[in-house]
C-alpha positions, 0 to 999 in steps of 0.5 A: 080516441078516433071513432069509426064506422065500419059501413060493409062488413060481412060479418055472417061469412062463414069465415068468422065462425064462433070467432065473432065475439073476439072480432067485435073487441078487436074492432072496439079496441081499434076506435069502430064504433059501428059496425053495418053487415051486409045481406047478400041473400035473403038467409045471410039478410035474416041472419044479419039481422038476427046478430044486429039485434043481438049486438048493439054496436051491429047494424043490418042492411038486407038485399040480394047481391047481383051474383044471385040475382037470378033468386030475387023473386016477388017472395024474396022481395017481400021477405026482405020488406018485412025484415026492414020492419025492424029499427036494426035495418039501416039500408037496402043492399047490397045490390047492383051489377057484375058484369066481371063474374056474370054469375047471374043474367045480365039481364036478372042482375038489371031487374033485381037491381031495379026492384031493390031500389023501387023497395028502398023508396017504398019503404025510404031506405037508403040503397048500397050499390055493388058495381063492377065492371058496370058502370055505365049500366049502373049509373043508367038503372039509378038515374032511371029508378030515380035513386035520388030520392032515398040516396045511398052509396057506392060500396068498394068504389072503383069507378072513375071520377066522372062516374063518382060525380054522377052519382053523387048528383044522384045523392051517393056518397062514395065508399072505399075500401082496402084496395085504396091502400095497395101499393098499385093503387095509384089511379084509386088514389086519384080519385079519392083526392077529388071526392069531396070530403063530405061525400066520403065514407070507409069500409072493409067489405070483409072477409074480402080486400084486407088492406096493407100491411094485411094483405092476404090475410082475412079481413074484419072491421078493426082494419077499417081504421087502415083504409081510413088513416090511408084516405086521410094522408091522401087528403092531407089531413090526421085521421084525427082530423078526418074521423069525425067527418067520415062519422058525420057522413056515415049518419047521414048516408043511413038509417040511423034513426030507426036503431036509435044510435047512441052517438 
């Protein structure tokens, strides 16, 4: 029996309402050991939280994504540090920048980036980086905050190899997500292929990027198995083969000690 980890699941969407329950068998049945749900504000950061404490396979990571850059105020930040009191918070995130939707200044996402990675090495946090359409600018804001001292990952990756191996000189694994399985994604692949194996880990980001055959459809952290078995035939091996180190890699990218895992 594979065992995986599910390392971004936005399991406090409103797309899973009352439906939570069902969602955690299916991904037990589907090998997903863990699971972590991502903050993308400081109320679905609470609620986040409120579940991991609630549901021992569920982990938390509490942020501010770029999107809503505009509310990380010197409260919100403080908030979050408190939420991080807790053993269920396992990384600070996600954070970073969009420059596709701009939802936010450019100008705001750049300082509430800045300010989550100066929280996660106050309080020895790893950090999940959103980036998209961004890279040059992301890369620079983690060299500049020196990001290497509490490492991360790169969520969703979509950057190019170049950028990958920046920032895993800068001690990031590298995350991928459903897009890897689509048809088009010849050039993701690549990348994949050239990813060391010890810097890799999967996720879901959902409800968002379901993966094939699923397309199109809602997605949850059982499909998280789909983007892995599509990593490991890129890489050439079983997914019985690739699971375990995926496993060992996610351990190593988070928190883990403080929830006291079981595995």
């Amino acid at each position: 029996m594979i065992r995986l980890i599910d390392t971004h699941a936005h399991l406090t969407h409103e797309d899973y309402g009352g439906e939570l329950d069902r969602i955690l068998a299916r991904a037990c049945e589907a090998g997903v050991d863990r699971i972590i749900t991502i903050g993308w504000d400081l109320p679905s950061s609470i609620e986040g939280l409120r579940l991991a404490d609630q549901y021992p396979e569920l982990y938390a990571a509490v942020g501010i994504h770029p999107h809503d850059a505009s509310t990380t105020t010197t409260d919100a930040l403080e908030d979050l540090a408190g939420l991080c009191r807790s053993p269920r918070v396992v990384a600070i995130g996600e954070t970073g920048l969009d420059y596709y939707y701009d939802h936010s200044p450019r100008e705001a996402q750049i300082e509430s980036f800045r300010e989550h990675i100066r929280l996660a090495r106050r309080l020895n946090l790893p950090v999940i980086v959103h980036s998209r359409d961004a890279h040059a600018d992301t890369l620079k804001v983690l060299r500049e905050e020196k990001v290497e001292e509490v490492g991360g990952v790169l969520h969703c990756f979509s950057g190019s190899l170049e950028m990958a191996e920046e920032a895993m000189g800068m001690g990031l694994f590298i995350s991928f997500a459903g897009p890897l399985t689509f048809t088009n994604a010849r050039r993701l692949a690549a990348v994949a292929e050239g990813i060391p194996l010890d810097r890799l880990l999967v996720e879901t980001d959902c409800p968002y990027l379901t993966p094939v055959p699923h397309r199109g459809k809602r997605n949850e952290p059982a499909h998280v198995a789909l983007v892995a078995a599509r990593l490991a035939e890129i890489k050439g091996m079983s997914l019985e083969e690739l699971a375990p180190i995926l496993w060992t890699n996610s351990e190593a990218a988070f928190a883990w000690e403080r929830g006291e895992p079981d595995g």
